[in-house]
Structures are given as structure tokens and as C-alpha cells.
N, C-alpha and C positions, 0 to 999 in steps of 0.2 A: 795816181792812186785810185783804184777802185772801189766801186762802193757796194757796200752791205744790200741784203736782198731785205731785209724787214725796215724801211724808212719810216712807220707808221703805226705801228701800231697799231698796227697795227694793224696801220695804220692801220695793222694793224695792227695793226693792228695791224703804218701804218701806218702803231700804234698805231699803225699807226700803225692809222692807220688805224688798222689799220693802221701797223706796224709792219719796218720792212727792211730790207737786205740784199744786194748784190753781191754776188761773190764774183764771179766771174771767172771762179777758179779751178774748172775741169779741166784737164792736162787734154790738147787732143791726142795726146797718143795712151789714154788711159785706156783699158777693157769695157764693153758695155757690160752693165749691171745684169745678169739674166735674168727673164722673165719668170717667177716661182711658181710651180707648177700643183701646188697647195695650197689651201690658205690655211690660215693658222685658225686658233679655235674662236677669236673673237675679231679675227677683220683676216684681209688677205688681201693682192696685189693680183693683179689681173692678167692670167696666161694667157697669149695669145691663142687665136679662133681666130673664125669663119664665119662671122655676122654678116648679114647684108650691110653692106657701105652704104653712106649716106644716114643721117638721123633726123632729118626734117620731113614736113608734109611741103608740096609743093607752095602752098598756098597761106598757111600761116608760117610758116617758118620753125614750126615747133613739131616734137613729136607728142602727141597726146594720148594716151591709154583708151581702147574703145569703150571702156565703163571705166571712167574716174568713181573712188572708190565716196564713198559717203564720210561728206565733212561734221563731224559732229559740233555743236556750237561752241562759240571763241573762247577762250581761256578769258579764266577770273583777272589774270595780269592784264594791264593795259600796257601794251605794245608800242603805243605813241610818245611816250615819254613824261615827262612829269608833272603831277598835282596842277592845277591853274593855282595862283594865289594873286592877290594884290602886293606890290610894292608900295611898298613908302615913297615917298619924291625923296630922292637920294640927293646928297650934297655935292654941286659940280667939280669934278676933280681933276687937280691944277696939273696944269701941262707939265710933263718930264721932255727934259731934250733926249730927243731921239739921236741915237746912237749911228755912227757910220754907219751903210749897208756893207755889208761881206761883199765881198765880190761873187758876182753869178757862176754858179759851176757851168763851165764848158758843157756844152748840150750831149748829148748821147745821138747818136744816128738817129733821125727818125724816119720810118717806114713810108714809103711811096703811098700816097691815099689820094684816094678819088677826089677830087675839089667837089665842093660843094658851097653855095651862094649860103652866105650868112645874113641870115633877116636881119634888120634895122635895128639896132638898140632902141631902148624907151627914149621918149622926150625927157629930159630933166622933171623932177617935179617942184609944184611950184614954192614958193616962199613960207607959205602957212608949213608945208609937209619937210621945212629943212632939216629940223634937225627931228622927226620922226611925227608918226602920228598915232593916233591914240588907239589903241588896240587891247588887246589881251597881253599880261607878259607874265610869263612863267617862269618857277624859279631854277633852283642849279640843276647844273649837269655833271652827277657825283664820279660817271663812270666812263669809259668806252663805250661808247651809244649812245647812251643817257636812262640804259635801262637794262635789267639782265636781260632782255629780249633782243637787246642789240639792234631795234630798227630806230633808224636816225632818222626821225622826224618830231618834230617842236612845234607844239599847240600855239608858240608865243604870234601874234595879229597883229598888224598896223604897222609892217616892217616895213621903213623906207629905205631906197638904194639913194639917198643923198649923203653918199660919204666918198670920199676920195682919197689914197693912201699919199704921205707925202713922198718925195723924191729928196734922197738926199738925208739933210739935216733936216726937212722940213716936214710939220707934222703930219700935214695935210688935214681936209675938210670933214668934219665931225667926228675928229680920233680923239676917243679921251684920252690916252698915252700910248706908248709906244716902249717897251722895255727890250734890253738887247739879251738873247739868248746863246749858243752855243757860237761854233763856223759850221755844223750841217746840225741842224733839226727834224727827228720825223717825229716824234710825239707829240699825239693831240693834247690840247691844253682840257683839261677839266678844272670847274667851278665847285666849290663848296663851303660855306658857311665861311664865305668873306674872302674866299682864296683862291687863287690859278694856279697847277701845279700843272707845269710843260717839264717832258725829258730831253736832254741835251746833252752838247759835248761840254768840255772844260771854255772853251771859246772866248765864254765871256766874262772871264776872272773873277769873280764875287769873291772868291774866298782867295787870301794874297800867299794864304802859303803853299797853294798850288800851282805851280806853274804848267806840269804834263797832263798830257791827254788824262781825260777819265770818263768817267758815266759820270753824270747830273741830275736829279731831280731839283728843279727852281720853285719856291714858293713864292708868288706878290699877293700884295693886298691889292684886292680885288679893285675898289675905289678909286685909288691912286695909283697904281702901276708899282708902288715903292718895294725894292727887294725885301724880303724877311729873311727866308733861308734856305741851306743848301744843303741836301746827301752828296756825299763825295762819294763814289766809290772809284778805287784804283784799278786797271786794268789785268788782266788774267797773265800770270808769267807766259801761258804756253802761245800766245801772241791769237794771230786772226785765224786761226783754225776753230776757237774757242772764243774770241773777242777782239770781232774784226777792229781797227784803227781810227779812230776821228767817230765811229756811230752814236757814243755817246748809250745814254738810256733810250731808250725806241716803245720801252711799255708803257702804256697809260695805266695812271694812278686808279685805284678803286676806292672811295671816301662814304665814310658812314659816320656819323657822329664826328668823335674827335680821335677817328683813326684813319690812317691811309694806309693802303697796301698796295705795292708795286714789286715788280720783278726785275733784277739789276742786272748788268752787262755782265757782272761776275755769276750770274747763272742763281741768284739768292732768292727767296721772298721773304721779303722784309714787311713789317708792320711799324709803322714810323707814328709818331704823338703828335697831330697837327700842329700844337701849338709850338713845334722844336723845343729849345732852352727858355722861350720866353717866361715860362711858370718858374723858371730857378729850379725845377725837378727834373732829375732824370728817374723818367717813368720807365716800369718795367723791368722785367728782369735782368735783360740785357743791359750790362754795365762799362762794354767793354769800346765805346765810341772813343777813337782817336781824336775826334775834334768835338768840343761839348762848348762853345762859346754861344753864345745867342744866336749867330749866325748860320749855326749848323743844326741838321736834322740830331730830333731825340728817338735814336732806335728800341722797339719796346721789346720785339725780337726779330729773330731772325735764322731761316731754315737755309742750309748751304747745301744745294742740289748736287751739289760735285761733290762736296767733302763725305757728305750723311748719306745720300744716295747712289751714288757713280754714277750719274749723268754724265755724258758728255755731247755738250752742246754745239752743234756749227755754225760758226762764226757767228753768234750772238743768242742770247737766252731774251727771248722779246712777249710771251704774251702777256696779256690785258687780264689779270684776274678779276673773277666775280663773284660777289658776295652773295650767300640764300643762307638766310637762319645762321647758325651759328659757325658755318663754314665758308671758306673761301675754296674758289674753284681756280685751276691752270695748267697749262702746257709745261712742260719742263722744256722745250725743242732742243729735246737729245737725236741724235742725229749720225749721217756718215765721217766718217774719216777726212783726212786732208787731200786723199788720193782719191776718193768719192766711190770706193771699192767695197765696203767693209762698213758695220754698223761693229765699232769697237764696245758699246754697252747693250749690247739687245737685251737683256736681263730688269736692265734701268728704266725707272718708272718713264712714262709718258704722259700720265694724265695725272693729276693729283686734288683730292677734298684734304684740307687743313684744316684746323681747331682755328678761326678768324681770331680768340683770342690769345691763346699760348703757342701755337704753330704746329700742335701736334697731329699727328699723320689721322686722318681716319680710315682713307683707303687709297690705294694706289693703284694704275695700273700701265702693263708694259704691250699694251696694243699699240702697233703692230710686230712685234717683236726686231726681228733682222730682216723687214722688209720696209723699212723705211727707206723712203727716194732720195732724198738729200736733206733738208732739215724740218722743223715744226715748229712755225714760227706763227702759227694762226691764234686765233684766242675761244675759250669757252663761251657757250650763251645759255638759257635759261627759258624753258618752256613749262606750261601750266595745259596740261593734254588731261582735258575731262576728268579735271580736282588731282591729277598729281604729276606730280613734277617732273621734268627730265631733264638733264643733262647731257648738252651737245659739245662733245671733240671733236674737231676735224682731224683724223689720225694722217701721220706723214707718208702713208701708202695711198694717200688720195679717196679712202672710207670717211664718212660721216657716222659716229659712233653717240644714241643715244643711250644713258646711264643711267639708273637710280640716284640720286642724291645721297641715299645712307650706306651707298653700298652694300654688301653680302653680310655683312657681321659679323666676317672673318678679317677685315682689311684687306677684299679685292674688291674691286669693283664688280658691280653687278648689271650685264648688259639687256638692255630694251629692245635693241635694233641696231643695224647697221646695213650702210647703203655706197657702194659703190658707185663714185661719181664720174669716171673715165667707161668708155663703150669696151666692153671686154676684148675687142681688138686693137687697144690702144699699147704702145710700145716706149719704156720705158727708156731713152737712148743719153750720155752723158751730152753736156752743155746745151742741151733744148734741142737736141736734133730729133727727135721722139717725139710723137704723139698722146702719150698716156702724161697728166699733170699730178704738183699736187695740189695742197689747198692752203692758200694763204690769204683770202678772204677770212670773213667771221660768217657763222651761220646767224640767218634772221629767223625769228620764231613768229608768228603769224596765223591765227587762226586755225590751229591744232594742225600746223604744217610748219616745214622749213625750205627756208628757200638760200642756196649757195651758189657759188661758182669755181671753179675750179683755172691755176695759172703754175709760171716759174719764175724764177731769177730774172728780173727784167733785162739782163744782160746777154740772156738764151733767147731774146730775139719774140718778133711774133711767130704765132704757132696760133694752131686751133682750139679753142675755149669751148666751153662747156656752162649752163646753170640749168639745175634743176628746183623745181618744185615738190617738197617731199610729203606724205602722207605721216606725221608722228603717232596717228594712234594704231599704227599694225607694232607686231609682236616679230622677228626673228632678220633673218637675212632679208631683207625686201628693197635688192637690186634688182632692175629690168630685168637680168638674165643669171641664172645661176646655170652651175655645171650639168652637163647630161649623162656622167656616169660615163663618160667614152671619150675624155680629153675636147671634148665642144662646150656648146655651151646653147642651154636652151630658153624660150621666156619662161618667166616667173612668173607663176598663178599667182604668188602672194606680194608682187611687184608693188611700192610706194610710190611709185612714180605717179607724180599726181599731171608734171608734163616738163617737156625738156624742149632747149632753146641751144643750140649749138651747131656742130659741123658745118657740111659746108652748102652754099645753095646749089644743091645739084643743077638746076634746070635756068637756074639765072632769074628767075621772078620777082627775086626780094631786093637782090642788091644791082640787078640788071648784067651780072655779069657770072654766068655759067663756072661753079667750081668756085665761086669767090666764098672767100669765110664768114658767115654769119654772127659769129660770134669768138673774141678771138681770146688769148689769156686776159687772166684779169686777178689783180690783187685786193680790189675793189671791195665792197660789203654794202651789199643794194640796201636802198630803201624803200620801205612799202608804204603807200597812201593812197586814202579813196580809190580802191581797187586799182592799181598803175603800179608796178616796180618799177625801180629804178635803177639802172645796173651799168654801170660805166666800166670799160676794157682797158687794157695798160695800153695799146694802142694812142686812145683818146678819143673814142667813140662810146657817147651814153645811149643808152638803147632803153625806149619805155615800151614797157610790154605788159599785157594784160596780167593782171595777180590770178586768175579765175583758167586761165584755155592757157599761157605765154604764147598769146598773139603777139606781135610785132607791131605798136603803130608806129616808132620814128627812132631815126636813128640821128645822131647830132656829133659833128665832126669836129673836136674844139684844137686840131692842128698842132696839137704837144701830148709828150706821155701822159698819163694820170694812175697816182698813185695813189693818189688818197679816196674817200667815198664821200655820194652824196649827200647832203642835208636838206631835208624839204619842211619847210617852214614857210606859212602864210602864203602859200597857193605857189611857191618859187623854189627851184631846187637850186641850190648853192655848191659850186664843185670848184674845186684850184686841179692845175696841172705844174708842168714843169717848166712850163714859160714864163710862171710867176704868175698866170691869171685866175683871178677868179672869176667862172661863166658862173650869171643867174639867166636859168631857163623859166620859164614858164610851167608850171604844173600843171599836169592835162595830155589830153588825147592828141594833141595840135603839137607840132613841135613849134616853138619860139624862142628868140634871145632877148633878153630884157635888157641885158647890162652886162658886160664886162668890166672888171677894176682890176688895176694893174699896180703888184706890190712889187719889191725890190729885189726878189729873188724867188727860183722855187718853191710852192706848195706843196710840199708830198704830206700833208697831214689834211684833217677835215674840219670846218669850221665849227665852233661851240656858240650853243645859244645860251645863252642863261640870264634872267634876272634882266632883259631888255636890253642888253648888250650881244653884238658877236667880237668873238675870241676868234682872232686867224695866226696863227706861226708861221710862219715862210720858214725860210731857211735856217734863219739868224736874227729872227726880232719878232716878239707876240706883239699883237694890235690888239687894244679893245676899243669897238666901234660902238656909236652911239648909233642906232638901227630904229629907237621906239623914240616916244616924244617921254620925256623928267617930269 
């Protein structure tokens, strides 16, 4: 069985992710898609040219604009994620038996890599630092990121790596529970007001009168591990063309007060009552929940992308919606056919603003229309550009699209910018045989810029990646290169590119080997701290590279795919792959390994900090780790 290309959420997203999905599913005796030789009115896919080859400077590895355009100062939002507050000393909470591990999915081929000497894990630390030490700790993490800006980094201090995952039946060393989740997991877990809500498959039976496959969203109390309750959603009749098999839910939850919003496997967005049935209400209008016992989610509404809109989505409806004022923001990932020939709904929205409280529409929009590459399964983010706002889509022609927030005042969206993240000599070809991606990362918002990356189907193999660094306060088309009026293609005076980090090293400097890939797909969604991104490849190679020039200082080989994205917290970046481990590096110009810990199955999801605990999902069981000192 095959697996889905959004494991994540988004991972992302991903979820989730980073959120995410393997299809695996181009016929090779399909037709290539052709390259459109227009763009539409608000994005467009990239006709092939005559660029000069190569996109790096010899010597840093980037291409850099000879006048980078003038940053004006950070936006009002803080980027880093959330509030400091003090904690209470929380009451120790009692061990749950941990559930069988799943058995590990069969590895995927991994790609021939250069070896590289792994520095020495930390010493142990000592007995005072066991079970953590005293630092700063900050509270939930309501959303994908932990912030509409979507950079994954956590103010929380005094994070110890004295934890150990158990093996087995057994708990292992400073886990405060262990609860068992689906048979494949890519939803990141988010925290809010006493709760962890991970999306999953059916796997881990809560509710008895389901036995088949379905989408999940799991509630526990935060505390104790102890289940509270379950969305069921049933899967789509028209099978994995629309809701691929075993993925479960893959969107991360979005939590504000005492509402959640998530996007289901049946293509929906739903507004769910945190508290389910426990109030004895069912809140909202929506009345029509097939299961209303305690056990199960209280739906307050709920918007069907398929039925109300004519989406149709490939092989999973996965982004990460994000709340601003009284709207919520998302992807629909409408998408191609079964045959990968054809965008059956081009007409059908892409981007959507909802009323966060009744679900009504406020604007919609169908960029890129029938040039979508295969699906859009990335999530929205949220920027504050010199006191006003914008809205970032990554559209599934591989464009970065930012938007107004109120849109037009007609019900369309109303465009700010949009930025072409493939070199306009890039080529669209089925099952990753091509060069041109699209975007299944989340965009980061960062100092009145955004920073992305562009990948495929981890089953399309490696291939050459792409991330750029975007200038958010120009106004129109501001890709490197736009048309020359003569089927070429010439630079852009009004180019955003603040600097780009990809193709391949022409001359052998960086990676010591002539024509090797600098930068390769990536489903990833970097992190930014203390001037350093962060940006890990599906390969399995994290790359820190300068926030300010995207110099290169180090590249880090963790010898399995990665799926999920970083987290940097208390000077250490935190990443899982597919081996099941999770590497903590070192934060900093220096590359180093601090620690590895090894769970029970594949991470394709990203660790959550909150409230002086981390939240890790592997495959089939969330952890929360006791990381600060009680």
C-alpha cells in the first residue's frame, strides 16, 4: 500500500507537517502535462526559456540580488511564538500503560549520500538536571507553528535531553504518558487550554462502533494522557483519488478559546466545541452528529468543499487553517485527476477566508485556475508588513500568493503580490521526472519577508529544491524574471527576491563535488532564529544558512528521509525523520549533535513545545516528555 504525499501537516503540514501525502500514483505511460504558455491573471506556471543555468554564486551558494531591496522594520506580530507566562507546579501525572508499538513501516529506498563523521553526542547530564531544569516555560501551542507566522521556534529555557523513549511495553525515562494513536500518524499534536489534539487513522479504536478505516481527530487531557474524545469522519465513496487509504486526518487543529478548527479527510472544515458532549450541549447549529455520546466530537458547523463548492481534492484535503480576527484562513487542495492529466474543477475555489464563527464564505479564490501540478496540500501563514496584514498561499503551480485579508468586497480575493518559486526554465514532467516543483512546505513570515521552499511526492524521488527569501512589502508580479514580450524571459526590476539557495553547485565548492545538488526537495517549513534558518530536505539533510545574504554554514546528514520540520527551542533544534529518530542539533553557526533519541516508529510530524513539556507522535503513539524541571 502506498502512502499519501501530505503525512504532516502539514506537516504539513505534515500537518503536517506539515502535513503530507504519497501518491505514488502517475501511470508511466501517462502524457506530460504541458508547459502553459500564459499565466493567468493572478499566478501562472512557468513556460519554458533560455535562462542561464546554474542559480548559485560560486562561493556562498546563494544567488543574491546586487542591491537587496530595503527592509523596512519587523512587524508588530512576534514571530517566535508565544506569551512567556509562569506555570503553576502541576500535579505529577500517573503513568498510562503504553500501548504495543505498530510495527515500523518498511523503509522507502533511501538515496546514495555522501557519509559524513557524526560529532559525539552530549555527555549525559548530571542528576540535579534529571528530570529538567529551571528555565523560562511558555504556554500552549494553539496551532501549526505555534503562531500565524508559522516560525517554529519556542522561547521555553532550561530544556533538558534527560528523557528516554521506552521500547516496548515500557515507558521509558521522564515520559509522563504515552497514549496510542492511529496505524500511520502525520498530524502534529497541538496544545490548548488543557488539551492535545493529534490527527490520525481509525488504528486505535476509541470509539467501538467503528471498526473501518476513517479520519480522526483525538482529544487527551493534557495532564494525564487520559482519552476525552473523538471526530470520526468516514471516508469518501470515490476511494484514494479523493481520500487516499489508512491517512487518517494529516491537518493540524487551529484552537482559540473554546473552539477548534480543522480540515477533514472528507475535504470539510469543520468548527468542533472543545469541550465535545462533556457540557451535555450540543452547541451550534449544526445538529446533525451521528455520534453525540461524551466520547465524541460536538460539531458547531460545518462547510463541505465538495458538496457547497466543487472542489475536488487529490488524494487528501490536508491544510492547517489559521485564524486572524474574525476569519479563518485555507487551502481547499483541489487538485488534478486520477490520470494527473486534467484539473477536473479549475473553476473551484483554492484559497479560502471563512466567518471563524458561522463558516460563512467571505472570499474565495480559484488561483491558479487549470494549472495546478498535481495537488495543494500546503497550509496559509500570516504576516504584519508595515501595520497591515497579508495573507500567504502557496498556490499548486508552485507561486507564493500574498492577499489582503478582507479581500475585494466583492467575495474575491484581493492580490498584493505573487512570486514564482521554480527558475522559469524549470519543467513540469509526471512522477518527478521534471524539474519545476510544487510547494508543500508552509511559508515563514519573518521581518517584512517570507522565506519557503519548494518539493513533490516523496515518492518522485530526489530532484533539485529550491528556497527562497521574499521581500513582502513590494506590490505586483515580483519573480526574478518575468516575460520579455518575445516568449523569453527577462530580469525583473521589480524582483522580491531578497536571495535564493538552490540548484546545483556548479564548480564543486560547497559540497566538493562538481554538479552535486545544493539543495534538494523539501516538504519541510524552516525555522528562523537569531539570524540562522533552518531548513531540512526530504532527502535528510538540514542546512543552516544565514536569515540576512542565504549563506551556507553547515549542512547535517541525519541518514533517513525527513518529513516533518524543525523546532528550535533553548539554543537546540529538534527534528524526527523516518528512522524514528529524533536528532537535537545545536543552534549556531557551528554544526553539532547533542543527542539523538530513538522512538518506536517513524516521525513524519514536528515536535510541540508547550507548558514545559514536548508532545512527539511517531507513527502510532504521542509522547509527552517531561523536558523542564515541576
Amino acid at each position: 500500500m502506498k502512502k499519501l504525499l501530505i503525512r504532516f501537516a502539514l506537516l504539513n503540514s505534515f500537518a503536517c507537517c506539515a502535513v503530507m501525502m504519497t501518491t505514488g500514483c502517475e501511470s508511466k505511460d501517462s502524457a506530460t502535462k504541458p508547459a502553459p504558455g500564459t499565466e493567468t491573471e493572478l499566478g501562472g506556471a512557468a513556460p519554458l526559456g533560455e535562462p542561464e543555468a546554474g542559480s548559485t554564486t560560486a562561493e556562498a551558494g546563494v544567488d543574491v540580488p546586487d542591491a537587496k531591496p530595503e527592509m523596512k522594520p519587523g512587524p508588530a506580530l512576534d514571530p517566535d511564538g508565544n506569551p512567556v507566562e509562569t506555570k503553576p507546579e502541576p500535579e505529577k501525572p500517573k503513568a498510562e500503560t503504553k500501548p504495543k508499538a505498530e510495527p515500523k513501516p518498511k523503509a522507502e529506498p533511501k538515496p546514495e549520500k555522501t557519509s559524513e563523521t557524526k560529532p559525539a553526542p552530549a555527555k549525559a547530564e548530571s542528576k540535579t538536571a534529571a528530570a529538567g531544569k529551571k528555565g523560562t516555560i511558555t504556554g500552549d501551542w494553539a496551532m501549526w507553528g505555534g503562531h500565524p507566522s508559522r516560525n517554529m521556534v519556542n522561547k521555553t529555557t532550561g530544556v533538558s535531553l534527560n528523557f528516554k523513549p521506552g521500547e516496548g511495553d515500557e515507558k521509558g525515562e521522564n515520559i509522563n504518558w504515552v497514549a496510542k494513536l492511529g496505524s500511520q500518524t502525520y498530524g502534529n499534536p497541538v496544545v490548548a487550554n488543557g488539551q492535545v489534539y493529534v490527527g490520525t487513522n481509525n488504528g486505535g479504536k476509541y470509539r467501538p462502533q467503528y471498526e473501518d478505516d476513517l479520519g480522526v481527530v483525538l482529544c487527551f487531557d493534557e495532564k494525564t494522557g487520559a482519552f476525552k474524545w473523538q471526530l470520526s469522519r468516514e471516508k469518501l465513496p470515490q476511494g484514494r483519488v479523493n481520500d487516499w487509504p489508512e491517512q487518517g486526518i494529516c491537518a493540524a487543529p487551529c484552537v482559540e478559546g473554546d473552539r477548534v478548527w480543522v480540515v477533514t479527510n472528507r475535504c470539510e472544515l469543520m468548527c468542533l466545541d472543545a469541550d465535545g458532549f462533556y457540557d451535555n450541549e450540543n452547541d451550534g447549529p449544526y445538529k446533525d452528529e451521528k455520534d453525540t455520546d461524551k466520547q465524541d466530537a460536538d460539531i458547531i458547523w460545518s462547510l463541505d468543499m465538495i458538496e457547497d463548492l466543487g472542489v475536488f481534492p487529490h488524494n487528501l484535503a490536508t491544510s492547517s487553517p489559521v485564524v486572524h480576527g474574525d476569519y479563518v484562513y485555507l487551502l481547499t487542495s483541489n487538485g488534478v485527476d486520477e490520470a494527473h492529466l486534467e484539473v477536473p474543477a479549475p473553476r473551484a475555489p483554492c484559497f479560502l477566508a471563512v466567518n471563524k464563527k458561522t463558516g460563512e464564505i467571505l472570499w474565495e479564490d480559484n488561483s491558479p485556475f487549470d494549472q495546478i501540478l498535481h495537488g495543494q496540500w500546503s497550509s496559509p501563514a500570516i504576516g504584519e508588513v508595515n501595520g497591515k496584514t497579508q495573507i500567504y498561499f502557496p498556490g499548486g503551480d508552485g507561486w507564493l500568493y500574498a492577499f489582503s485579508p478582507e479581500g475585494d468586497g466583492d467575495g474575491n480575493a484581493k492580490l498584493i503580490w505573487k512570486f514564482d518559486l521554480n527558475p522559469k526554465d524549470s519543467k513540469w514532467e509526471l512522477g518527478g521526472r521534471g524539474t519545476r516543483n510544487a510547494i508543500i512546505s508552509t511559508p515563514v513570515f519573518k521581518d517584512n519577508s517570507v522565506v519557503l521552499g519548494v518539493g513533490q511526492d516523496p515518492e518522485h524521488g530526489e530532484g533539485v529544491g529550491h528556497i527562497y527569501r521574499i521581500d513582502a512589502t513590494k506590490t505586483g508580479d515580483i519573480s526574478p524574471q518575468i516575460s520579455d514580450g518575445k516568449d523569453g524571459w527577462k530580469d525583473n526590476p521589480n524582483s522580491g527576491q531578497i536571495w535564493h539557495y538552490g540548484g546545483e553547485d556548479v564548480d564543486g565548492k560547497l559540497t566538493g563535488k562538481k554538479g552535486d545538488l545544493l539543495f534538494r526537495r523539501t516538504m519541510s517549513t524552516v525555522a528562523i532564529d537569531d539570524g540562522l534558518v533552518y531548513a531540512p530536505d526530504l532527502s535528510g539533510f538540514v542546512h543552516c544558512l544565514d536569515f540576512a545574504t542565504g549563506k551556507r554554514y553547515w549542512e547535517y546528514d541525519m541518514f533517513a528521509a525527513c518529513w516533518g520540520s524543525p523546532m528550535v527551542v533553548d539554543g537546540k533544534v529538534f527534528i524526527g525523520n523516518e528512522d524514528g529518530m529524533l536528532i537535537i542539533l545545536k543552534a549556531g553557526k557551528e554544526k553539532k549533535l547533542l543527542d539523538e533519541k530513538t522512538f518506536n516508529s517513524s516521525i513524519y510530524s514536528t515536535p510541540t513545545f508547550a507548558n514545559g513539556k514536548m508532545f512527539v507522535s511517531d507513527r502510532s503513539q504521542l509522547y509527552s516528555i517531561q523536558v523542564t524541571e515541576e
